[in-house]
One Martini backbone bead per residue (centre of mass of N, CA, C, O) as a GRO file, in nm:
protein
  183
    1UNK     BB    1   1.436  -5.381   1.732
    2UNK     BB    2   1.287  -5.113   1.886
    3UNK     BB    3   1.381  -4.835   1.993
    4UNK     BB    4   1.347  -4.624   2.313
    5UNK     BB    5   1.375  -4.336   2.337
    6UNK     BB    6   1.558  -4.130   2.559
    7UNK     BB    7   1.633  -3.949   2.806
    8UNK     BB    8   1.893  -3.934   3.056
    9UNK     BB    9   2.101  -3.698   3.036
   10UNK     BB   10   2.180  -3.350   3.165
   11UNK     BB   11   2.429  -3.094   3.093
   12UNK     BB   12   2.586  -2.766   3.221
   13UNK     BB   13   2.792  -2.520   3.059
   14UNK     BB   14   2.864  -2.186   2.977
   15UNK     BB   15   2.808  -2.284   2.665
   16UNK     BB   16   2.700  -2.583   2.721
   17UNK     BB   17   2.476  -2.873   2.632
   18UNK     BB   18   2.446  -3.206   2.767
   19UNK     BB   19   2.355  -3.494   2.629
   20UNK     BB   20   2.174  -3.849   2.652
   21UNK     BB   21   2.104  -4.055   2.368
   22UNK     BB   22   2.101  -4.394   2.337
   23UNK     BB   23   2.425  -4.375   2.419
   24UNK     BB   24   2.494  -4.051   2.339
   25UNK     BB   25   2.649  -3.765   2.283
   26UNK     BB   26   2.568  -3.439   2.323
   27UNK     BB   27   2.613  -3.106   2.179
   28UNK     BB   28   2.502  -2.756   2.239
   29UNK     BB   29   2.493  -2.407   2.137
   30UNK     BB   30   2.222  -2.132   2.225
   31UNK     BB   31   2.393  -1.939   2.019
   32UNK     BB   32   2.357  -2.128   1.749
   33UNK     BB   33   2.062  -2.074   1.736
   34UNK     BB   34   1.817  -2.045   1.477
   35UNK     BB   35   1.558  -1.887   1.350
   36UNK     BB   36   1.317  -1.973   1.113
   37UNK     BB   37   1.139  -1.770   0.877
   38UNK     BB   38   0.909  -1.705   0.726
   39UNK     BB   39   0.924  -1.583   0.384
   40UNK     BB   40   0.763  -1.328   0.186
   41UNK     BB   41   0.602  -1.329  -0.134
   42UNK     BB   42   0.563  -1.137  -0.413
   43UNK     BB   43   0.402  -1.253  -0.679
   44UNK     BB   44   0.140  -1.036  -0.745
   45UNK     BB   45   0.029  -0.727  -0.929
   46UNK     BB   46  -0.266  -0.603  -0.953
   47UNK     BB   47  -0.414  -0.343  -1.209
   48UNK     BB   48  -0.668  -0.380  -1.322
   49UNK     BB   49  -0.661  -0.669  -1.384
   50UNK     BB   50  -0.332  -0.618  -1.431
   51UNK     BB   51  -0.031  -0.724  -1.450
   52UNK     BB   52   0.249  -0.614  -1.286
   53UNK     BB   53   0.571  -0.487  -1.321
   54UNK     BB   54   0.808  -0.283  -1.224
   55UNK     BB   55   0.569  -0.051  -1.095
   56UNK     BB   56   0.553   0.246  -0.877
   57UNK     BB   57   0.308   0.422  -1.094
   58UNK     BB   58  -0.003   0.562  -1.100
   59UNK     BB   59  -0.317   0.635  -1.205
   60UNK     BB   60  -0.594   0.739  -1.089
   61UNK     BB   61  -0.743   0.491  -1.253
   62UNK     BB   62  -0.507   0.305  -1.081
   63UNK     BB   63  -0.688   0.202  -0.795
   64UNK     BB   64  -0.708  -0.160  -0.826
   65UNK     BB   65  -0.539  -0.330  -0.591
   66UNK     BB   66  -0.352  -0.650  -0.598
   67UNK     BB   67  -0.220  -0.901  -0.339
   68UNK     BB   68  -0.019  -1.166  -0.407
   69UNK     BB   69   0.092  -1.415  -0.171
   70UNK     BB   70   0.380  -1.605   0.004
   71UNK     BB   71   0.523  -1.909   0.151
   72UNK     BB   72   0.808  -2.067   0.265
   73UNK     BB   73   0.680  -2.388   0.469
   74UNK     BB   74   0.750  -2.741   0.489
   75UNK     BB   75   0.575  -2.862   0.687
   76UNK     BB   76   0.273  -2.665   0.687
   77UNK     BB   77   0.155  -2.399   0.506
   78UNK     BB   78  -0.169  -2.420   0.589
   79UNK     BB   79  -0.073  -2.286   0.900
   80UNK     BB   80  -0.014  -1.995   0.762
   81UNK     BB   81  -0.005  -1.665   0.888
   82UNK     BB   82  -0.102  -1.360   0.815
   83UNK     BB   83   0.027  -1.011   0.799
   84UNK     BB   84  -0.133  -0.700   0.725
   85UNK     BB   85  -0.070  -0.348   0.569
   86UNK     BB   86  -0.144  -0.022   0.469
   87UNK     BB   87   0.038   0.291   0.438
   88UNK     BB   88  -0.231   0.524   0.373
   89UNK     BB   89  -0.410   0.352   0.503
   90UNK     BB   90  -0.399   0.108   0.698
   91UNK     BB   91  -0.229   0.078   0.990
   92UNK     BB   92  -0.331  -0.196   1.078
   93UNK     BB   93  -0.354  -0.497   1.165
   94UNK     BB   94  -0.402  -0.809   0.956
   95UNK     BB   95  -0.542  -1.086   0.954
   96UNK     BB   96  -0.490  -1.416   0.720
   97UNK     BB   97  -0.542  -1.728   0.508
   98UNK     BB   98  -0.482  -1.583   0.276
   99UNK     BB   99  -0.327  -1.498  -0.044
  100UNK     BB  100  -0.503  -1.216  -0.081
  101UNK     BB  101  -0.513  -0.831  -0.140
  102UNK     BB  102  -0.741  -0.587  -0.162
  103UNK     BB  103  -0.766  -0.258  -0.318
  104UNK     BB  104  -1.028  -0.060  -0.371
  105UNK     BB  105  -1.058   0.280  -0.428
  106UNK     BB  106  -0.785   0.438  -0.438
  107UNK     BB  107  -0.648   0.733  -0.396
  108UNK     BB  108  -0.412   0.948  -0.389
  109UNK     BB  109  -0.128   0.825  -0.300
  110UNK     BB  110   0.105   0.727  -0.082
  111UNK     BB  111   0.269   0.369  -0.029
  112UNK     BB  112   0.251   0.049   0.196
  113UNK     BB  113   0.288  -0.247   0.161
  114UNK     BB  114   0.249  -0.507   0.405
  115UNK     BB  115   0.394  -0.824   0.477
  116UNK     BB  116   0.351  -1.144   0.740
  117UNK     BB  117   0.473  -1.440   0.855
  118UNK     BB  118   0.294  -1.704   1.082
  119UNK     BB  119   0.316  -2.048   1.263
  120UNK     BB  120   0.234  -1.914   1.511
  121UNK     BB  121   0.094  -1.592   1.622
  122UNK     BB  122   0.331  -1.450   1.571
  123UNK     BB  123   0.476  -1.104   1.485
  124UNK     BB  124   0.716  -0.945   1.591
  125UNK     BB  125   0.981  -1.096   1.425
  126UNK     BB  126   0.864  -1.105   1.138
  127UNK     BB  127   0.977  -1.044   0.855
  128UNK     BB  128   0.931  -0.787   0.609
  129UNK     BB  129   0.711  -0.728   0.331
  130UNK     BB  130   0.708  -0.519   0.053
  131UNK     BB  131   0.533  -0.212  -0.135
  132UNK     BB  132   0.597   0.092  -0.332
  133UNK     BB  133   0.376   0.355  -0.412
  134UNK     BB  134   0.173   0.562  -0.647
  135UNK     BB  135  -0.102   0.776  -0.672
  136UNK     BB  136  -0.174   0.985  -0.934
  137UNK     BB  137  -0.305   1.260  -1.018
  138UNK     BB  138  -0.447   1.425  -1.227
  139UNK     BB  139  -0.373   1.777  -1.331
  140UNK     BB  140  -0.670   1.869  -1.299
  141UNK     BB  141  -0.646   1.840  -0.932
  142UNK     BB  142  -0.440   1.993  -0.908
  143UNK     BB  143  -0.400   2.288  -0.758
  144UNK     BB  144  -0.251   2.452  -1.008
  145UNK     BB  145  -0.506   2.398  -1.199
  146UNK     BB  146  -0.755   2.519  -1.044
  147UNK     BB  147  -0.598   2.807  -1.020
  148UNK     BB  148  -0.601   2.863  -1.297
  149UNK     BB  149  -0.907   2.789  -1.363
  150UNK     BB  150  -1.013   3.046  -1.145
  151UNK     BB  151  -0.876   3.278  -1.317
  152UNK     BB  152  -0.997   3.232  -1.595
  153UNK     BB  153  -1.231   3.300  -1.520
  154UNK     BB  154  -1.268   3.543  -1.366
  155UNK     BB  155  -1.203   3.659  -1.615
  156UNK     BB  156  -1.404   3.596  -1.813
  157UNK     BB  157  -1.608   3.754  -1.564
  158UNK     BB  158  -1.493   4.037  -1.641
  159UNK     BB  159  -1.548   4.064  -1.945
  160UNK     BB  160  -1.863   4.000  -1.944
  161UNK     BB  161  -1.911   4.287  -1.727
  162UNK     BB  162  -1.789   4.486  -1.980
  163UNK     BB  163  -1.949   4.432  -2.210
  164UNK     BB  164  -2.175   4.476  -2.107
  165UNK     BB  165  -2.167   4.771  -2.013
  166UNK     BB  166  -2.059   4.885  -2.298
  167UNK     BB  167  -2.361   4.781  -2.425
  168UNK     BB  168  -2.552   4.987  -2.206
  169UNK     BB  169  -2.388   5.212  -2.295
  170UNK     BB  170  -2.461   5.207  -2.623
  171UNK     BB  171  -2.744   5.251  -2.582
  172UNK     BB  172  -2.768   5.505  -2.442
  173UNK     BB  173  -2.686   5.701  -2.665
  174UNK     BB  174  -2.835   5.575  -2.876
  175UNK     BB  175  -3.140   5.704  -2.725
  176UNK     BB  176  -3.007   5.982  -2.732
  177UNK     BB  177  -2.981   6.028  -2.985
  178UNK     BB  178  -3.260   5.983  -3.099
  179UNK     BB  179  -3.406   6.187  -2.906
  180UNK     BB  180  -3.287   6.412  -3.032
  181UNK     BB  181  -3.382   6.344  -3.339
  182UNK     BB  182  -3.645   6.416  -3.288
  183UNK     BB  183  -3.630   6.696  -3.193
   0.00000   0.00000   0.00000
Protein backbone atom coordinates (compact mmCIF):
# COMPACT_ATOMS: atom_id res chain seq x y z
CA UNK A 1 0.00 0.00 0.00
CA UNK A 2 1.58 3.37 -1.01
CA UNK A 3 1.92 5.73 1.68
CA UNK A 4 0.47 9.53 1.03
CA UNK A 5 3.30 11.94 1.96
CA UNK A 6 1.67 14.95 4.02
CA UNK A 7 3.18 17.45 6.67
CA UNK A 8 1.59 16.80 10.12
CA UNK A 9 2.97 19.79 12.71
CA UNK A 10 5.87 22.19 12.16
CA UNK A 11 7.20 23.61 15.34
CA UNK A 12 10.05 26.34 15.30
CA UNK A 13 12.49 26.91 18.52
CA UNK A 14 15.25 29.94 18.00
CA UNK A 15 17.88 27.77 16.22
CA UNK A 16 15.73 24.82 14.82
CA UNK A 17 12.62 23.84 13.11
CA UNK A 18 10.79 20.73 13.40
CA UNK A 19 8.31 19.04 11.52
CA UNK A 20 6.34 15.45 11.44
CA UNK A 21 5.95 13.76 8.32
CA UNK A 22 4.65 10.41 8.11
CA UNK A 23 5.30 9.82 11.61
CA UNK A 24 8.97 10.51 12.20
CA UNK A 25 10.25 14.06 13.09
CA UNK A 26 12.84 16.08 11.57
CA UNK A 27 14.70 19.02 12.52
CA UNK A 28 17.23 21.42 10.35
CA UNK A 29 18.87 24.73 11.19
CA UNK A 30 18.06 27.49 8.79
CA UNK A 31 21.92 28.37 9.01
CA UNK A 32 23.31 25.29 8.05
CA UNK A 33 21.34 25.53 4.66
CA UNK A 34 23.45 26.44 2.02
CA UNK A 35 22.83 26.90 -1.62
CA UNK A 36 24.71 24.71 -4.40
CA UNK A 37 25.38 27.21 -7.49
CA UNK A 38 26.07 26.02 -11.06
CA UNK A 39 29.98 26.61 -11.26
CA UNK A 40 31.08 27.44 -15.03
CA UNK A 41 34.34 26.38 -16.58
CA UNK A 42 35.91 27.55 -19.54
CA UNK A 43 36.30 24.72 -21.83
CA UNK A 44 38.08 26.07 -24.61
CA UNK A 45 39.29 29.55 -25.69
CA UNK A 46 40.18 29.36 -29.63
CA UNK A 47 42.37 32.61 -31.50
CA UNK A 48 41.78 32.63 -34.97
CA UNK A 49 39.90 29.07 -34.69
CA UNK A 50 43.28 27.53 -33.08
CA UNK A 51 43.27 26.60 -29.80
CA UNK A 52 44.75 27.79 -27.13
CA UNK A 53 46.09 26.83 -23.92
CA UNK A 54 47.34 28.86 -21.01
CA UNK A 55 48.22 31.92 -22.94
CA UNK A 56 46.74 35.32 -22.50
CA UNK A 57 49.04 37.69 -24.48
CA UNK A 58 47.74 37.62 -28.75
CA UNK A 59 49.13 39.72 -31.20
CA UNK A 60 47.17 42.20 -32.92
CA UNK A 61 46.22 39.75 -35.96
CA UNK A 62 45.16 37.56 -33.10
CA UNK A 63 41.91 39.16 -32.57
CA UNK A 64 39.42 36.60 -33.14
CA UNK A 65 38.61 34.88 -29.98
CA UNK A 66 36.09 32.54 -29.51
CA UNK A 67 34.92 30.92 -25.48
CA UNK A 68 33.18 27.49 -25.43
CA UNK A 69 32.11 27.05 -21.37
CA UNK A 70 29.74 24.86 -19.69
CA UNK A 71 27.81 24.37 -16.45
CA UNK A 72 27.03 21.89 -13.83
CA UNK A 73 24.15 20.81 -12.95
CA UNK A 74 22.66 17.58 -12.84
CA UNK A 75 19.44 18.01 -12.42
CA UNK A 76 18.24 19.79 -15.72
CA UNK A 77 21.21 21.41 -17.53
CA UNK A 78 19.55 22.09 -20.38
CA UNK A 79 17.99 24.78 -18.04
CA UNK A 80 20.64 26.48 -17.35
CA UNK A 81 21.03 30.54 -18.27
CA UNK A 82 24.30 32.29 -18.85
CA UNK A 83 25.01 35.38 -18.47
CA UNK A 84 28.34 37.10 -19.80
CA UNK A 85 30.22 40.30 -20.29
CA UNK A 86 33.93 41.35 -21.76
CA UNK A 87 35.16 44.42 -19.80
CA UNK A 88 36.87 46.36 -22.26
CA UNK A 89 34.60 45.90 -24.72
CA UNK A 90 31.21 45.46 -23.63
CA UNK A 91 30.42 46.37 -20.19
CA UNK A 92 26.78 45.46 -19.87
CA UNK A 93 26.04 42.11 -18.71
CA UNK A 94 24.18 39.45 -21.94
CA UNK A 95 22.35 36.71 -21.14
CA UNK A 96 22.39 33.92 -23.76
CA UNK A 97 21.23 29.69 -23.60
CA UNK A 98 24.49 29.26 -25.86
CA UNK A 99 27.03 27.79 -24.57
CA UNK A 100 29.73 30.04 -26.60
CA UNK A 101 30.49 33.49 -27.40
CA UNK A 102 32.47 35.11 -30.49
CA UNK A 103 34.04 38.22 -30.26
CA UNK A 104 35.71 38.87 -34.29
CA UNK A 105 37.99 42.14 -34.89
CA UNK A 106 38.93 42.93 -31.46
CA UNK A 107 41.25 46.41 -30.84
CA UNK A 108 44.34 45.91 -28.94
CA UNK A 109 44.12 46.03 -25.07
CA UNK A 110 43.69 44.75 -22.04
CA UNK A 111 40.16 42.58 -21.58
CA UNK A 112 38.08 39.99 -19.22
CA UNK A 113 36.18 37.79 -20.28
CA UNK A 114 33.46 37.06 -17.72
CA UNK A 115 30.76 34.21 -17.39
CA UNK A 116 27.85 33.18 -15.13
CA UNK A 117 24.92 30.30 -15.04
CA UNK A 118 21.94 30.64 -13.37
CA UNK A 119 19.08 28.17 -13.37
CA UNK A 120 15.93 30.73 -12.55
CA UNK A 121 17.61 33.87 -14.06
CA UNK A 122 18.41 35.36 -11.25
CA UNK A 123 22.33 35.99 -11.56
CA UNK A 124 22.97 38.64 -8.38
CA UNK A 125 24.65 36.08 -6.53
CA UNK A 126 26.15 33.38 -8.88
CA UNK A 127 29.74 33.09 -8.95
CA UNK A 128 32.01 34.25 -12.12
CA UNK A 129 34.64 32.90 -13.97
CA UNK A 130 36.68 34.94 -15.87
CA UNK A 131 39.51 34.90 -18.28
CA UNK A 132 41.84 37.73 -18.75
CA UNK A 133 43.92 38.42 -21.73
CA UNK A 134 45.40 41.14 -24.04
CA UNK A 135 45.89 41.86 -27.26
CA UNK A 136 49.31 43.93 -28.07
CA UNK A 137 49.77 46.48 -30.89
CA UNK A 138 52.59 45.43 -33.46
CA UNK A 139 55.34 47.74 -32.60
CA UNK A 140 55.34 49.83 -36.12
CA UNK A 141 51.53 51.06 -34.08
CA UNK A 142 53.25 52.02 -30.83
CA UNK A 143 53.57 55.96 -29.99
CA UNK A 144 57.12 55.45 -29.96
CA UNK A 145 57.09 53.84 -33.40
CA UNK A 146 55.17 56.62 -35.33
CA UNK A 147 57.52 59.11 -32.90
CA UNK A 148 60.48 57.80 -34.53
CA UNK A 149 58.69 56.86 -38.13
CA UNK A 150 57.67 61.23 -37.97
CA UNK A 151 61.19 62.61 -36.76
CA UNK A 152 63.07 60.48 -39.73
CA UNK A 153 60.46 61.55 -42.39
CA UNK A 154 61.37 65.19 -40.82
CA UNK A 155 65.16 64.60 -41.45
CA UNK A 156 64.72 63.28 -44.72
CA UNK A 157 62.50 65.94 -45.97
CA UNK A 158 64.84 68.32 -44.54
CA UNK A 159 67.77 67.26 -46.07
CA UNK A 160 65.96 66.85 -49.63
CA UNK A 161 65.03 70.76 -49.32
CA UNK A 162 68.85 71.22 -48.81
CA UNK A 163 70.28 69.01 -51.17
CA UNK A 164 67.66 71.29 -53.86
CA UNK A 165 68.54 73.92 -52.45
CA UNK A 166 72.55 73.18 -52.73
CA UNK A 167 72.14 72.35 -56.23
CA UNK A 168 70.48 75.58 -57.54
CA UNK A 169 72.98 77.41 -55.79
CA UNK A 170 75.49 75.33 -58.00
CA UNK A 171 73.22 75.70 -60.94
CA UNK A 172 73.19 79.19 -60.77
CA UNK A 173 76.74 79.57 -59.87
CA UNK A 174 76.97 77.58 -63.11
CA UNK A 175 74.85 79.99 -65.20
CA UNK A 176 77.19 82.92 -63.69
CA UNK A 177 80.65 81.10 -64.97
CA UNK A 178 78.82 80.78 -68.27
CA UNK A 179 78.02 84.16 -68.72
CA UNK A 180 81.19 85.58 -67.67
CA UNK A 181 82.49 83.15 -70.40
CA UNK A 182 80.55 84.56 -72.40
CA UNK A 183 81.99 87.68 -72.27
Amino acid sequence: EDEIAFLNTVAQDSNNIYFVHNQTIFSYRPDSIFKIFPQVLIDKVLVNLAEVESKNSFKQNENNIEFFFSSSWLTDPSKLLYQYRMLGFDNEWRKTKDRFVAYPKLSPGKYEFQVRASKNGYFDKEPLTNYEFEIKKYFYNRWWAKLTGLAILVFVGWKLIKARELRRKEKLELEKLNVENQL
